[in-house]
VMD Tcl script that draws the C-alpha trace (Angstrom):
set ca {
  {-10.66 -6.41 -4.38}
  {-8.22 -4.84 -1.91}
  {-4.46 -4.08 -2.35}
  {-2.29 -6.03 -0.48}
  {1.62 -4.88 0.04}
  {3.97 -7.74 -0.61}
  {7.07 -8.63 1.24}
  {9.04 -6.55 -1.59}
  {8.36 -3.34 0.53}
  {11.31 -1.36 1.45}
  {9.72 0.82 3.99}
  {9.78 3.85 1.81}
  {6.57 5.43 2.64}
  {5.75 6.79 -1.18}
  {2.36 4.13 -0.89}
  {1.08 5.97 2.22}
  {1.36 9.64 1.00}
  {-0.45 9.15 -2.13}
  {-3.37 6.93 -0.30}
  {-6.94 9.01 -0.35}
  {-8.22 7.46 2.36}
  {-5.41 7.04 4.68}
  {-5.92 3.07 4.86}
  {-2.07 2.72 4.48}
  {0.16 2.46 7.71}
  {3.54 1.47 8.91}
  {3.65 -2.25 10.26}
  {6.04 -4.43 11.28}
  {9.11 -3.93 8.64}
  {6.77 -2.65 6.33}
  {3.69 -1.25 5.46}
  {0.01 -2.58 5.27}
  {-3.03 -1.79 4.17}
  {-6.26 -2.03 6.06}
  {-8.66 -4.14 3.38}
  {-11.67 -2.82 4.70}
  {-10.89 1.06 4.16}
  {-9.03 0.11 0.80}
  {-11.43 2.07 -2.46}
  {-9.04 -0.54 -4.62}
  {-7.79 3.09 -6.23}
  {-4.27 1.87 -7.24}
  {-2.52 5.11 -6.07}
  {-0.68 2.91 -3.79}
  {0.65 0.61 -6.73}
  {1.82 3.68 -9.24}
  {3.75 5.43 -7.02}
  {5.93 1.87 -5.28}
  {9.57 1.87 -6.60}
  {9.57 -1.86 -6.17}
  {5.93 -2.85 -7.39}
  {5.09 -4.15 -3.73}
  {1.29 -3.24 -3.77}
  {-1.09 -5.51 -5.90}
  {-4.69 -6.12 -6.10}
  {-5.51 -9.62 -3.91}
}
mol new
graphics top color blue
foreach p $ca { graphics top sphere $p radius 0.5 }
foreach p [lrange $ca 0 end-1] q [lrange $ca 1 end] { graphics top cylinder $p $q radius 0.2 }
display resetview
């Protein structure tokens, strides 16, 4: 199961440096991640100040 970034991002950028596999990228007021390229590692979701990335 993929992470998916909530609407609780703040646009930090902390999710996308820690991502192995680069599937992390700035959208439209905040970031998303690309499902298919996702290896569900959870670096995303232990490094968020605000908890924003979960697993769908």
């Amino acid at each position: 199961m993929a992470y998916k970034i909530s609407d609780a991002c703040i646009s930090c950028g902390a999710c996308a440096a820690e991502c192995p596999v680069s599937c992390i990228s700035e959208g439209d007021g905040q970031y998303v991640i690309d499902a298919d390229q996702c290896i569900e590692c959870g670096n995303c979701a232990n490094v968020c100040p605000v908890d924003a990335p979960a697993a769908e």
